[in-house]
C-alpha positions as CSV (number, residue, x, y, z in Angstrom):
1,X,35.1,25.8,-16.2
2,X,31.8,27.0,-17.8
3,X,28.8,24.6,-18.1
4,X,25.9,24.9,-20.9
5,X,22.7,26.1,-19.5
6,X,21.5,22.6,-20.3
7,X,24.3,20.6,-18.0
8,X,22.9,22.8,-15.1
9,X,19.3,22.3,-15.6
10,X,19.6,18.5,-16.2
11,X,21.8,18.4,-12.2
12,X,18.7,19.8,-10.2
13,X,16.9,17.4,-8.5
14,X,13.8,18.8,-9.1
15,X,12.2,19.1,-12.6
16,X,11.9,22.6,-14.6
17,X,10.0,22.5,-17.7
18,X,10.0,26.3,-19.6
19,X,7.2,27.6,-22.0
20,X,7.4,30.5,-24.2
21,X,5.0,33.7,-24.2
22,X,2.5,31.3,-25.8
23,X,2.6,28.0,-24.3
24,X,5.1,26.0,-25.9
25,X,7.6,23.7,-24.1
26,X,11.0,25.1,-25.1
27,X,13.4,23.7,-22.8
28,X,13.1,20.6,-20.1
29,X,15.5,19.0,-17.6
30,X,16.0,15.0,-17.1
31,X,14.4,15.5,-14.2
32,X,11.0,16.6,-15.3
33,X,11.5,14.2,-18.0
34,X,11.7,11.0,-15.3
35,X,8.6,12.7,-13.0
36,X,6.7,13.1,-16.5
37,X,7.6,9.8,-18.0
38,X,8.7,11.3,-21.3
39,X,11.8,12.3,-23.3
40,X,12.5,15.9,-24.0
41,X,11.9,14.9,-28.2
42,X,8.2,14.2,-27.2
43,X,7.6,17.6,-25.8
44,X,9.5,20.3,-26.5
45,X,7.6,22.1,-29.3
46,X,4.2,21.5,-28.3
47,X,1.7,23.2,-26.1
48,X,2.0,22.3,-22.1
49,X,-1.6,21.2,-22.3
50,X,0.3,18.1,-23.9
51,X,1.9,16.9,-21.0
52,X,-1.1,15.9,-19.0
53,X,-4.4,18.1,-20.2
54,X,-5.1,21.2,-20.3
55,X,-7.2,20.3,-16.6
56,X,-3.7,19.2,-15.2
57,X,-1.8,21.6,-13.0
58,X,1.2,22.1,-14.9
59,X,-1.1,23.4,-18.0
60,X,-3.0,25.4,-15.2
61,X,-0.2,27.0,-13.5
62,X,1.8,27.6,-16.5
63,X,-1.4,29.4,-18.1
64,X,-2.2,31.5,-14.8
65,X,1.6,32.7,-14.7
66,X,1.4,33.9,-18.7
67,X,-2.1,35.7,-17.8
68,X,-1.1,37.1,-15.0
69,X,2.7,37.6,-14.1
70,X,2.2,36.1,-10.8
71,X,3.7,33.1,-9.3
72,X,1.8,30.4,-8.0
73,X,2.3,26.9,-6.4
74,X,-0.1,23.4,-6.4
75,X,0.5,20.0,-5.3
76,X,-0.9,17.3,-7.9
77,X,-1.4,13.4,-7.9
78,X,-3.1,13.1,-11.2
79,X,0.1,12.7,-12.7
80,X,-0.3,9.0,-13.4
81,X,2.7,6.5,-13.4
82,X,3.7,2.9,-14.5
83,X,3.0,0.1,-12.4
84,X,-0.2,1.7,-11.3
85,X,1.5,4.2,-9.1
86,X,0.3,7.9,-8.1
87,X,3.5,10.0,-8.1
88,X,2.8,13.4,-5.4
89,X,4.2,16.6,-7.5
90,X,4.5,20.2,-5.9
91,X,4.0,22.1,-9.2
92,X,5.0,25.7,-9.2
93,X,5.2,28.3,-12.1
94,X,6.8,31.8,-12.2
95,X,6.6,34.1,-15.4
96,X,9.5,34.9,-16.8
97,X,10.0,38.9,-18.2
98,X,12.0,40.2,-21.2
99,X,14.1,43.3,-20.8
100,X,10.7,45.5,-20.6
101,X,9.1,43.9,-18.6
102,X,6.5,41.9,-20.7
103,X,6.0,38.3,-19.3
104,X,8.1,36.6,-22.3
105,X,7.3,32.6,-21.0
106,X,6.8,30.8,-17.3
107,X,9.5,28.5,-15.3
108,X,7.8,25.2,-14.2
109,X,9.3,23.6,-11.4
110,X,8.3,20.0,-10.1
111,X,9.2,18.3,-6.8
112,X,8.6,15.0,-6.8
113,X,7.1,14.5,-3.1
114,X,6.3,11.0,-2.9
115,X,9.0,9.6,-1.2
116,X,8.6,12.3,1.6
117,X,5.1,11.6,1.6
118,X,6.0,8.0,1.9
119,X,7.6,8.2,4.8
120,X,5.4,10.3,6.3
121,X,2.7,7.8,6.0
122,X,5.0,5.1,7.4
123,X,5.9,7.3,10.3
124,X,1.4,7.6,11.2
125,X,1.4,3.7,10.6
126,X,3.8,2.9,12.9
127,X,2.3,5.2,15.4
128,X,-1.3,3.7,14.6
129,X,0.6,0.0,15.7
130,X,2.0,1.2,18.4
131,X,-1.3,2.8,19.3
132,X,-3.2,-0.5,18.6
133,X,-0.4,-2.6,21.0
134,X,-1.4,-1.2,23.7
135,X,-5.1,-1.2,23.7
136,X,-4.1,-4.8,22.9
137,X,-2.1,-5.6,25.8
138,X,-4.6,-4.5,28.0
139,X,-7.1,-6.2,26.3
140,X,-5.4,-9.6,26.4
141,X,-4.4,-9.3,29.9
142,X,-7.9,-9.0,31.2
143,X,-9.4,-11.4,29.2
144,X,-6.8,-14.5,29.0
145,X,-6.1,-15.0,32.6
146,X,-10.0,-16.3,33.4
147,X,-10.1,-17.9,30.4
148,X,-8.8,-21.1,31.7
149,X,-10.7,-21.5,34.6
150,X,-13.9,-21.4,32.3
151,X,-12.7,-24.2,29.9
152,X,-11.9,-26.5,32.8
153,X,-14.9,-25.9,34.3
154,X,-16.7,-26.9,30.5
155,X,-15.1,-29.5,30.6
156,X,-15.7,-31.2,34.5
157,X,-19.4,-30.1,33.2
158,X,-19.5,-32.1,30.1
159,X,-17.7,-34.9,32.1
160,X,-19.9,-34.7,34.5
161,X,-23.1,-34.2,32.1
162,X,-25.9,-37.1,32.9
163,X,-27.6,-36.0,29.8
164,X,-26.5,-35.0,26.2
165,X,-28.5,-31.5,25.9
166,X,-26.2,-30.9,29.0
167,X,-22.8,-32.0,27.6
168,X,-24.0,-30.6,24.1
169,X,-23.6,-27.3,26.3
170,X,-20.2,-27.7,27.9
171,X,-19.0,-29.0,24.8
172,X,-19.8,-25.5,23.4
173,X,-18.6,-23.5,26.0
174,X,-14.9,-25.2,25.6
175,X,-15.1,-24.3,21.7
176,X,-16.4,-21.1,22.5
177,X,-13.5,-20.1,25.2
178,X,-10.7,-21.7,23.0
179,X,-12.6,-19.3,20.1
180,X,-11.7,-16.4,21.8
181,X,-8.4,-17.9,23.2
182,X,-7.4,-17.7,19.5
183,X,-8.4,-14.4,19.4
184,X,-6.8,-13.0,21.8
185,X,-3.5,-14.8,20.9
186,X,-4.1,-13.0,17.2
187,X,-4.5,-9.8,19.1
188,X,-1.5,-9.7,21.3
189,X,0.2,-10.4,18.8
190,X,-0.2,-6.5,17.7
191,X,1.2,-5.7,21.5
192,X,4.1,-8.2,22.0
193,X,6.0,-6.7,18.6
194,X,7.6,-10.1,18.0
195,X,10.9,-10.0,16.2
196,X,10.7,-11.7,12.7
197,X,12.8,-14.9,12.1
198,X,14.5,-13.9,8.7
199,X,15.7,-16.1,6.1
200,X,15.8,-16.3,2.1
201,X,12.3,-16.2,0.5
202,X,11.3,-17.4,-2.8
203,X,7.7,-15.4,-2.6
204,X,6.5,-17.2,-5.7
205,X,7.1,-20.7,-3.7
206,X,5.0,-18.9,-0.5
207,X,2.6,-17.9,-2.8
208,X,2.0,-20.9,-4.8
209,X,1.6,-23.0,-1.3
210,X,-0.9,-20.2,0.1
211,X,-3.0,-20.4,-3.3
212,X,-3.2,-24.2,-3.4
213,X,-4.0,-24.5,0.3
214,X,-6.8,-21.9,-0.5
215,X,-8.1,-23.7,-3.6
216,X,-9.1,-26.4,-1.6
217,X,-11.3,-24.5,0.9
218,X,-14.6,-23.8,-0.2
219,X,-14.3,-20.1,0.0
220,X,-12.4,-19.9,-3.3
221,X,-15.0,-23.1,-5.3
222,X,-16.7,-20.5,-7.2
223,X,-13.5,-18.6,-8.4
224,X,-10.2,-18.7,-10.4
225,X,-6.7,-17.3,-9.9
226,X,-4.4,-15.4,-12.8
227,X,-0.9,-15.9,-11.1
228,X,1.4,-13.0,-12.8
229,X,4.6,-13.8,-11.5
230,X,8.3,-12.0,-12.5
231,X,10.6,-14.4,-12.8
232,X,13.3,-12.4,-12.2
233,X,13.1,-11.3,-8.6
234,X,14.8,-13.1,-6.1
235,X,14.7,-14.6,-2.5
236,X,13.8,-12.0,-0.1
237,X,15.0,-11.6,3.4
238,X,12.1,-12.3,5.6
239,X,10.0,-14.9,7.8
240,X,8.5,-18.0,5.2
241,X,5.7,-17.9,8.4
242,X,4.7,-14.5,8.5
243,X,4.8,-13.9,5.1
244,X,2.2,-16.8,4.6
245,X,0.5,-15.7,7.1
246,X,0.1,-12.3,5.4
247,X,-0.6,-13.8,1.9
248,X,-3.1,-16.0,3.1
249,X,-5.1,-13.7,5.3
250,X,-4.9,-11.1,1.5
251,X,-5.6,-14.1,-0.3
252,X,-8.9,-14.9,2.0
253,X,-10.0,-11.8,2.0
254,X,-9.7,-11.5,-1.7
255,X,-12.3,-14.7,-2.1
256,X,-14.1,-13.9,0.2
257,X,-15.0,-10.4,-1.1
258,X,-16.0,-12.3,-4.2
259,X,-18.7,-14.0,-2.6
260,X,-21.3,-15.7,-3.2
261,X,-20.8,-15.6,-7.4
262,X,-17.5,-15.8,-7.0
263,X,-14.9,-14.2,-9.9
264,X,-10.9,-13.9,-10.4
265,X,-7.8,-13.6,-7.8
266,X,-5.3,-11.8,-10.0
267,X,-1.8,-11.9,-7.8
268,X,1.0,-9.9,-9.5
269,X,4.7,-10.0,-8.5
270,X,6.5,-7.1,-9.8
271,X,9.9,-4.9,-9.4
272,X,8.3,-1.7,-7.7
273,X,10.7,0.9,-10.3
274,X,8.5,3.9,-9.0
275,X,8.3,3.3,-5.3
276,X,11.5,3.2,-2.7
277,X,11.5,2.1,0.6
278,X,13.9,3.7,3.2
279,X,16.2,3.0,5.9
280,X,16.7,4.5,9.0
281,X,19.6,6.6,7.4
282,X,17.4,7.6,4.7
283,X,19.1,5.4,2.0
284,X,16.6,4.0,-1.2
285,X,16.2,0.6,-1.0
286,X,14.9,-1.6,-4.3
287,X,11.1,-2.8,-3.8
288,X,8.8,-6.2,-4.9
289,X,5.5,-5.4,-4.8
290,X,2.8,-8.5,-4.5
291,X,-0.3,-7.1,-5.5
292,X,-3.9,-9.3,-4.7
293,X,-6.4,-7.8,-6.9
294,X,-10.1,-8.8,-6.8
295,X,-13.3,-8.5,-9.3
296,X,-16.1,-7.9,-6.2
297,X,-17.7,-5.1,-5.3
298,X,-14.9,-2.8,-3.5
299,X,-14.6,-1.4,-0.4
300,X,-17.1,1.5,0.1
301,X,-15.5,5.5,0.8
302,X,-16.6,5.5,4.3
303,X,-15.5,2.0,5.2
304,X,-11.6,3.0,3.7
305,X,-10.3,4.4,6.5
306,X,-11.6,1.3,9.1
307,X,-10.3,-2.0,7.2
308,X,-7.3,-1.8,9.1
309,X,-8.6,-1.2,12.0
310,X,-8.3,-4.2,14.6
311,X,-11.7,-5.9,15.1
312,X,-13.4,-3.6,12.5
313,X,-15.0,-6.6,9.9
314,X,-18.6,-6.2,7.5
315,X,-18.6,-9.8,7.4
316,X,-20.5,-11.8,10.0
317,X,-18.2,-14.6,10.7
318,X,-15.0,-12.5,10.4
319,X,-13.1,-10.8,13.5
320,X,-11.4,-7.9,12.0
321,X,-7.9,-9.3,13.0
322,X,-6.9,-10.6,9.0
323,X,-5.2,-6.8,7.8
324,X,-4.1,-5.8,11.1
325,X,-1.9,-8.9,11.1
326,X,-0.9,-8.8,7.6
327,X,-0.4,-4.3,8.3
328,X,1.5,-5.9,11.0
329,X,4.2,-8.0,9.6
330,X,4.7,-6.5,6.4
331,X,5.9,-3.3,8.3
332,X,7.8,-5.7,10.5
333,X,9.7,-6.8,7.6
334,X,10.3,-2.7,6.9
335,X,7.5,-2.6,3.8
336,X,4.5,-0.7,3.9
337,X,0.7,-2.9,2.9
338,X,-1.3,-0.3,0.8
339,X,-5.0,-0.3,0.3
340,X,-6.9,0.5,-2.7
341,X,-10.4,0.3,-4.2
342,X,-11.3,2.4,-7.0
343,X,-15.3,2.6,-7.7
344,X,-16.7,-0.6,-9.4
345,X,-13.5,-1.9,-10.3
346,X,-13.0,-4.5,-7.0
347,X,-10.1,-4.2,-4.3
348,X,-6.0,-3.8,-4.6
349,X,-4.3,-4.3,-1.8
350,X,-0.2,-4.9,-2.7
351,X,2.4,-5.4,0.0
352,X,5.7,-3.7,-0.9
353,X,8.8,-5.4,0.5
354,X,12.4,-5.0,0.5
355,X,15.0,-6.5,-1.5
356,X,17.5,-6.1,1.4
357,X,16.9,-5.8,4.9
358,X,16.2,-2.4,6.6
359,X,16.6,-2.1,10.3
């Protein structure tokens, strides 16, 4: 059986894109068509600076193997996708030589790394939970046990209390101690790793009840919502609790980031084409992606990497628990909450969950 060099090129996995001696895209795979986003009619013909710009590192490699006969390999994000996505390419080029040895055009090849890189990611998150547990259950330990015997003795004080500067003081001890009660509930919750009730989800229904409770609060007066739903996704398997409890504490955040001017909540449902979630036996599972986008300020470089952190908070009435919680029980539900906040251009922060359970 023989197979055209075409049939062969388009089975790889990974993506080869070939250039003649002066640049030109000759010959392209499906592959490299699906990582590029384009259709082999779009490129072939014109120079590989057309791909991505001449600054991009297929343009670069493929330039450096013509000049100089050498091989040479580059991983790239700029290669930008739908759906606001970053795709993670390994880009490699090799010159290719006619029958005297002359370089005669260069063999891209591109390994679309994301989904590795993916789980790689999810693999340091759930070591940075299981991290966080612990401190947590040592934490809450110390601290619960004398709670109680402080807000009984607030309150034989305030019983007690002959004067009302006196039971003005026990009553704020109580509301103090069942403050940090709360807390500490909130915090062991990151120890305890509490299974997750599932059930069938309608998100848009979860959403809707989170955004009207929150339109009601004065934390979102000053602001308006853009709801950009998808109609066609459907019920998710997950915990109606949790995941409100995650959509409000995004939603929260989101107004109160916008403060004190206030500006627009844009929340986007989507199907997540681009990104893949895994199971445990490596399998690609169909992703939603709820996406809470802000217009305030954005989170600054060297504050990026804390957000997440339990207890970490810029604001002065806040106690750093909102993201954990919502980091928390997205991955509980097997998604992954990502982060983002390019300059001057407010926050993004989308939760990517399932379509089907993954254990």
């Amino acid at each position: 059986m023989a197979f055209a060099l075409q049939q062969i090129l388009d089975a790889l996995l990974e993506g080869v894109v070939v250039v003649d001696e002066w640049g030109m895209v000759r010959q392209v795979n499906d592959s490299a068509c699906r990582i590029l986003e384009t259709s082999a009619d779009a490129i072939i013909g014109h120079p590989v600076e057309d791909l991505h710009g001449a600054e991009h590192a297929l343009a670069r490699l493929a330039r450096a193997a013509l000049d100089t006969a050498r091989a040479a390999v580059e991983s790239d994000q700029a290669v930008e996708r739908r759906l606001e996505e970053d795709a993670v390419v390994d880009v490699s080029a090799s010159p290719v030589f006619d029958d005297l040895g002359n370089v005669d055009g260069a063999l891209l090849v591109l390994r679309d790394t994301t989904l590795r890189k993916a789980i790689e990611a999810d693999a340091t998150e759930r070591e940075r939970l299981d991290w966080s547990g612990r401190i947590a259950l040592g934490i809450a330990h110390e601290v619960k046990n004398p709670l109680g015997g402080i807000r009984g003795a607030g309150e034989l004080l305030s019983r007690r209390a002959s004067d009302d500067r006196t039971r003005r003081t026990a009553d704020l001890i109580v509301r103090e101690v069942d403050r940090i009660a709360n807390l500490v509930e909130d915090f062991m919750l990151l120890a305890r790793g509490e299974e997750i009730r599932r059930g069938e989800v309608n998100i848009h229904q979860v959403l809707d009840e989170v955004l009207d409770l929150l339109a009601h609060d004065g934390i979102a007066a000053c602001s308006s919502v853009e709801r950009q739903y998808d109609p066609s996704i459907p019920p998710l398997p997950g915990d109606a609790e949790r995941l409100t409890q995650v959509f409000h504490n995004l939603a929260r955040n989101a107004f109160e980031a916008m403060q004190p001017d206030g500006g627009t909540l844009q929340v986007t449902t989507r199907m997540a084409l681009a990104h893949r979630l895994m199971t445990s036996e490596g399998e690609p599972v169909p992703t939603v992606a709820i996406v809470f986008r802000d217009s305030g300020p954005g989170i600054a470089g060297e504050v990026m990497d804390k957000v997440a952190t339990p207890f970490f908070t810029t604001r002065k009435q806040g106690t750093g628990l909102g993201l954990p919680l919502a980091d928390l029980w997205v991955t509980r539900h097997g998604g992954r909450l990502r982060i983002e906040s390019p300059p001057r251009e407010g926050t993004r922060v989308t939760a990517y969950l399932p379509l089907r359970r993954i254990e």
